[in-house]
C-alpha positions as CSV (number, residue, x, y, z in Angstrom):
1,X,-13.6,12.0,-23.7
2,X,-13.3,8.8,-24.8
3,X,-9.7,8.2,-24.7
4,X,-9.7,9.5,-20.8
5,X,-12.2,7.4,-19.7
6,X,-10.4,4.3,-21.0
7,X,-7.8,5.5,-19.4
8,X,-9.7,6.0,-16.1
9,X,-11.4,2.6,-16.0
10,X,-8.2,1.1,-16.5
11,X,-6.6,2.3,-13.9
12,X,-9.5,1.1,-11.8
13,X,-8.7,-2.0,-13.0
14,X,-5.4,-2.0,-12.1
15,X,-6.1,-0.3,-8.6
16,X,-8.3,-2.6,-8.2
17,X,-5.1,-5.5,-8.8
18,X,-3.5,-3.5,-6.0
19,X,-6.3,-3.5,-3.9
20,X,-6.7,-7.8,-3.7
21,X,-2.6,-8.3,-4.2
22,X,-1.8,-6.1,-1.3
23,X,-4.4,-7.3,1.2
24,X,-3.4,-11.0,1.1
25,X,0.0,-10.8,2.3
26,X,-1.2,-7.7,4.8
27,X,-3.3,-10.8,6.4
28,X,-0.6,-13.5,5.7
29,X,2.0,-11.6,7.4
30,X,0.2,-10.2,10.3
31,X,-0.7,-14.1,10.8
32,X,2.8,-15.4,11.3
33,X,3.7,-12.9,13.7
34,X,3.2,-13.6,17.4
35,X,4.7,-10.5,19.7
36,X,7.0,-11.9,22.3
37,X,7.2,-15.7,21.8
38,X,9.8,-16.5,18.8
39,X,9.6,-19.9,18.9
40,X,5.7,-19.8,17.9
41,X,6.4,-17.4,15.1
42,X,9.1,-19.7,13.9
43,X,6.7,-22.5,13.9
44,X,3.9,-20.5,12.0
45,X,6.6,-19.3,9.2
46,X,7.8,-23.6,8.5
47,X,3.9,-24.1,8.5
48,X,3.0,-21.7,6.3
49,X,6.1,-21.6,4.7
50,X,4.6,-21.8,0.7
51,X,1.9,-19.3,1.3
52,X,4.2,-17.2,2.8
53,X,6.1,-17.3,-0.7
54,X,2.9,-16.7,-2.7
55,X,2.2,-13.5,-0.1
56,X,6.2,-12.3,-1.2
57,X,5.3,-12.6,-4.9
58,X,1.6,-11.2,-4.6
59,X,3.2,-8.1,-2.9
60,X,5.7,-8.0,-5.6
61,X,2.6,-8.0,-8.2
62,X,0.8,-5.1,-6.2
63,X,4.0,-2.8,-6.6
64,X,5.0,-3.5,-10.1
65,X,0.5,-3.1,-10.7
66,X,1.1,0.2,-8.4
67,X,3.5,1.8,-10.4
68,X,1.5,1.7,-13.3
69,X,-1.0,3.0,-11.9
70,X,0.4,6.1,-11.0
71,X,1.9,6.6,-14.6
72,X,-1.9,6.1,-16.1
73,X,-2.9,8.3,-13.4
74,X,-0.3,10.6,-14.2
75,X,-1.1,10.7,-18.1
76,X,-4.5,11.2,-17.2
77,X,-4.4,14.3,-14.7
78,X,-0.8,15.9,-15.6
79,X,-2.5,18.6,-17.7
80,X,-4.3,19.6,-14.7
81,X,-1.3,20.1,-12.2
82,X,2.1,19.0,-14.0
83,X,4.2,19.0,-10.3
84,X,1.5,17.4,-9.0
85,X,1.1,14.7,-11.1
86,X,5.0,14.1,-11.1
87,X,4.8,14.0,-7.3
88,X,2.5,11.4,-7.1
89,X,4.7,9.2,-9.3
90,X,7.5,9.7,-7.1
91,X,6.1,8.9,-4.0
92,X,4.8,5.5,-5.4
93,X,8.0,4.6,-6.6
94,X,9.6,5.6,-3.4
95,X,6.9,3.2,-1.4
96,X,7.2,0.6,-4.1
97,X,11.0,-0.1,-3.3
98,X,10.3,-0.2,0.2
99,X,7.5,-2.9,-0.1
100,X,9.8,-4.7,-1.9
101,X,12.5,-4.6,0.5
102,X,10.2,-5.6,3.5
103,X,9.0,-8.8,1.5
104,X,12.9,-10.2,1.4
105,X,12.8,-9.7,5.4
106,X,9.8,-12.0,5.2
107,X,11.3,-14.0,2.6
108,X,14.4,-14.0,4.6
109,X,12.3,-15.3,8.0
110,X,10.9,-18.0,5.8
111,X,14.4,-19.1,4.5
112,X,15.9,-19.1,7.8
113,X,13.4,-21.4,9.8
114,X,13.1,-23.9,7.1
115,X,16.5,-24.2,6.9
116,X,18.1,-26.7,9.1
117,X,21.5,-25.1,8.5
118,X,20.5,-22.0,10.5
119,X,19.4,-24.1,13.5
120,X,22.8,-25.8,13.4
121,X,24.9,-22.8,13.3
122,X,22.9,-20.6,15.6
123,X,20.8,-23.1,17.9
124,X,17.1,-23.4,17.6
125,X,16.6,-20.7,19.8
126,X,19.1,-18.1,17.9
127,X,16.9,-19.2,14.7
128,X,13.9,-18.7,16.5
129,X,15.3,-15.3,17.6
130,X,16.2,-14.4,14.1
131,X,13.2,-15.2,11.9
132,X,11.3,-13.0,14.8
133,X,13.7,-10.1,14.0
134,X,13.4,-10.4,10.4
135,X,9.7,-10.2,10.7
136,X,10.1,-7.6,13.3
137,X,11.9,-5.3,10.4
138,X,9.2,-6.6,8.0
139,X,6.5,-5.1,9.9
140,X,8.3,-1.7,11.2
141,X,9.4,-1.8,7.8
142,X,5.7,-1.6,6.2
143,X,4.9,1.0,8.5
144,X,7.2,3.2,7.1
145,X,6.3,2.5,3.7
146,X,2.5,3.8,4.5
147,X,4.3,7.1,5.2
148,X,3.9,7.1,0.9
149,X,0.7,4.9,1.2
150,X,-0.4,7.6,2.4
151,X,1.1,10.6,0.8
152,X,0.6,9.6,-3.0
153,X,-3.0,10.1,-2.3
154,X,-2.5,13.8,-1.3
155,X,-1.6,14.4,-5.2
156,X,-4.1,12.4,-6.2
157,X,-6.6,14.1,-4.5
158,X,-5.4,17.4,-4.8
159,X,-5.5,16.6,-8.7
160,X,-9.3,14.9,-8.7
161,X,-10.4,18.0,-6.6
162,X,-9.2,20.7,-9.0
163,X,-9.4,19.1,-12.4
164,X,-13.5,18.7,-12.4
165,X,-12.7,14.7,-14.0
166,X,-13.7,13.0,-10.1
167,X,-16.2,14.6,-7.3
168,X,-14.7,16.9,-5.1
169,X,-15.3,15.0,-2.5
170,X,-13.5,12.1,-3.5
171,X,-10.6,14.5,-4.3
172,X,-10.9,15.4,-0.2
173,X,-11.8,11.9,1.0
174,X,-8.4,10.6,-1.0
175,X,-6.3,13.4,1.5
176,X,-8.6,12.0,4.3
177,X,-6.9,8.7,3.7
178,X,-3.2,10.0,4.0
179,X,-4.4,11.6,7.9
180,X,-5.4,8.3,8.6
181,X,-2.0,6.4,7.7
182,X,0.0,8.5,8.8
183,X,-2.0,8.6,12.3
184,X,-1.8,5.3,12.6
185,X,2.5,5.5,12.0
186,X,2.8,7.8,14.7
187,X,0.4,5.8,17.1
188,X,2.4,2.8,16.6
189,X,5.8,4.2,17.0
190,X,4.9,6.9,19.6
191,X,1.9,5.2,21.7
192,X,2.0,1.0,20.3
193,X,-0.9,0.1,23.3
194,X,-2.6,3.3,21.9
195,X,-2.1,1.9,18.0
196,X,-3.1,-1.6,18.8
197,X,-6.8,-0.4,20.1
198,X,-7.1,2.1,17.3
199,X,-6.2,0.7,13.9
200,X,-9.2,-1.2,13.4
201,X,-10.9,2.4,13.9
202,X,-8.6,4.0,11.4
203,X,-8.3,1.3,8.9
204,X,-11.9,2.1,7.8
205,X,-11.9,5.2,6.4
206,X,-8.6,4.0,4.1
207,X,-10.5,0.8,2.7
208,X,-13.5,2.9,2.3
209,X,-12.7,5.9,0.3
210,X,-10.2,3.7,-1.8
211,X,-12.6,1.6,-2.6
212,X,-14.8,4.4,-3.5
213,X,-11.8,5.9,-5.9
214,X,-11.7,2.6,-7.7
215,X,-15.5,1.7,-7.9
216,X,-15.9,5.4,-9.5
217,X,-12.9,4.7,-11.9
218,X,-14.5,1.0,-12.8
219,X,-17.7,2.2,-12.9
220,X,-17.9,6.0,-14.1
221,X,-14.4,6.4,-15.4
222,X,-14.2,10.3,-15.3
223,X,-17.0,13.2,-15.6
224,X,-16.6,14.6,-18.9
225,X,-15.5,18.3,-18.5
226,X,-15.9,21.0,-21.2
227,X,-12.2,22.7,-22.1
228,X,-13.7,26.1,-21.2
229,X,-14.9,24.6,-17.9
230,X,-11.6,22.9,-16.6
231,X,-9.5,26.0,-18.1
232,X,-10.2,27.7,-14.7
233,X,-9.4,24.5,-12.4
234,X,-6.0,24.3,-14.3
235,X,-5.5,28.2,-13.8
């Protein structure tokens, strides 16, 4: 068991990379936006202009760090569930491109209010209005992506619940986390007063039972399973 648990603490590792890269430029992002006024958002995106391109390239780090992740993952569990396992690799890689496409709409926002040749052409006010609706389809942007936030964890903890390598209730906490992001995507586009007073609420479980996946991979790596014992979880 060797081999798998280097496998498993590295992609704790990594999930852990995901973990700090995406969280700065959820914060960074959030920052800049200010709903209604597009003149103060403008202003926050020339102030913060250069940590708004570190947030861009951190995100790009937690994608490309993301992806391999789910192909460790995938290495690691695929003899347990082999559609499964694929699934989970899709999903990412579906999510992965739309992170990446929301982070030029911020990189976009940035370029267009530091640039005086936006102002000239469209008026301060039409830049104003246009760095707001970039960030606008930045941010309705990343809630769609946590539709495969959310889902890539369904795999993963169908696959840490059957194959005996992870508790079974970390397998069940990991599907936990999906209900919560995708309750939080229907609450904003469906009830937004509703969403603003809960996310807070429903963030916690998400940060909690992730962090829990990659403490046990850091620290435990995976239990060690006798083949007779996991040939009835494959079954």
């Amino acid at each position: 068991m060797n081999s798998p648990k280097r496998l498993a603490r590295m992609a704790g590792v990594i999930y852990l990379i995901v973990a700090i890269s995406a969280a700065f430029p959820y914060g960074v992002f959030n920052g800049l936006y200010i709903a209604g006024d597009a003149a103060a958002t403008a202003a926050n995106v020339v102030a913060k202009a250069g940590i708004v391109r570190i947030a861009v390239v951190s995100d790009f780090v937690m994608v490309t760090a993301w992806i391999l992740l789910a192909l460790i993952l995938h290495h690691l569990l695929k003899n347990v569930q082999q559609g499964a396992a694929s699934a989970m690799v899709v999903f990412v890689a579906i999510g992965s491109g739309l992170v990446s496409l929301n982070d030029i709409f911020a990189f976009e926002a940035m370029q267009v209010a530091t640039d005086s040749s936006y102002v000239a052409t469209l008026g301060t006010a039409g830049a104003n209005a246009l760095v707001i609706l970039l960030l606008d389809l930045q941010r309705h942007g990343g809630l769609a992506a946590s539709v495969f936030m959310g889902l890539w964890l369904v795999p993963l903890g169908y696959l840490a619940y059957k194959s005996g390598m992870f508790p079974r209730a970390l397998g069940a906490a990991l599907i936990t986390v999906c209900v919560c992001y995708h309750a939080k995507l229907l609450a904003a586009f469906l009830a937004p007063d509703f969403w603003t007073a809960i996310q807070g609420y429903v963030s916690i479980p998400i940060w909690v039972f992730e962090l829990w996946m990659v403490l046990y991979l850091l620290i435990v790596g995976v239990r060690t399973v006798k083949p007779e014992a996991r040939i009835p979880a494959m079954a």
